[in-house]
C-alpha positions as CSV (number, residue, x, y, z in Angstrom):
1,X,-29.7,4.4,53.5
2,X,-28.5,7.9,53.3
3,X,-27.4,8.0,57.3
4,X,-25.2,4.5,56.4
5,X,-23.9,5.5,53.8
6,X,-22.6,9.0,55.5
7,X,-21.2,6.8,58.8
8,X,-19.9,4.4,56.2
9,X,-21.6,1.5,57.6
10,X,-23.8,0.7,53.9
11,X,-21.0,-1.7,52.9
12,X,-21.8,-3.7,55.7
13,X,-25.0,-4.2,55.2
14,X,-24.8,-4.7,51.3
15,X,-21.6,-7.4,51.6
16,X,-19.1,-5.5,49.9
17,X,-17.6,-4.9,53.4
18,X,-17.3,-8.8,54.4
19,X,-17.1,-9.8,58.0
20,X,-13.0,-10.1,58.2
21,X,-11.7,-13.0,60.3
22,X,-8.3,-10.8,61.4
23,X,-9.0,-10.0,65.2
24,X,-8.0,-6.5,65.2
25,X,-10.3,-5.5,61.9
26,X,-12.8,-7.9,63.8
27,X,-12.9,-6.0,66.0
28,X,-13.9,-2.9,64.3
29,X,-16.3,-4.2,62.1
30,X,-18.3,-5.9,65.2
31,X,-18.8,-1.9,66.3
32,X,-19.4,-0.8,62.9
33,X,-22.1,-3.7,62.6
34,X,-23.8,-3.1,65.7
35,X,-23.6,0.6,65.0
36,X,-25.8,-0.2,62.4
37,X,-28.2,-2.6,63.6
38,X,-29.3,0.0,66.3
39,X,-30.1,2.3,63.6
40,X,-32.0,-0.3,62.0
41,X,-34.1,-0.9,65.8
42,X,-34.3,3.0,65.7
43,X,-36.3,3.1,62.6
44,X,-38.1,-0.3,62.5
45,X,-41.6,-1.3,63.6
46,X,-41.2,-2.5,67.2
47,X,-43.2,-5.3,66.1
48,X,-40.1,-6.5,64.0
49,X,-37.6,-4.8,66.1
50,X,-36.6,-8.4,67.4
51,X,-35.7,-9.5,64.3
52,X,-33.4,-7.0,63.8
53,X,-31.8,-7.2,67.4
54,X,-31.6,-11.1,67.2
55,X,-30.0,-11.5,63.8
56,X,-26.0,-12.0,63.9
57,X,-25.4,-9.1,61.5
58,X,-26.6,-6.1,60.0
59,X,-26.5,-7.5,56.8
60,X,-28.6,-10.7,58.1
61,X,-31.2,-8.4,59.4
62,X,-31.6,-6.6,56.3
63,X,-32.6,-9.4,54.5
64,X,-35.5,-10.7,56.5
65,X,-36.8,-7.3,56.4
């Protein structure tokens, strides 16, 4: 949690930092998000590493963990 919260990525993963539907801050957020989701595969279990690769967000894959 530390680490995201340093690369500002935590915001993603806890909704306050909603998916935005303009294309050039959608953009940016898809980064941001998959920025974070390869921490997540970093850290994880490989046994659940799939969930985390196969969920749509960050923020999905957070909670099914």
């Amino acid at each position: 949690m530390l680490y995201l919260r340093s690369r500002s990525l935590w915001k993603i993963i806890d909704g306050t930092e909603p998916k935005p539907t303009n294309p050039t801050d959608l953009e940016k957020w898809e980064i941001r998000n998959i920025t974070a989701q390869l921490f997540f595969i970093s850290i994880v279990d490989m046994s659940i590493s799939h969930v985390v690769s196969e969920a749509p967000s960050v923020r999905d894959a957070w909670q099914a963990l």
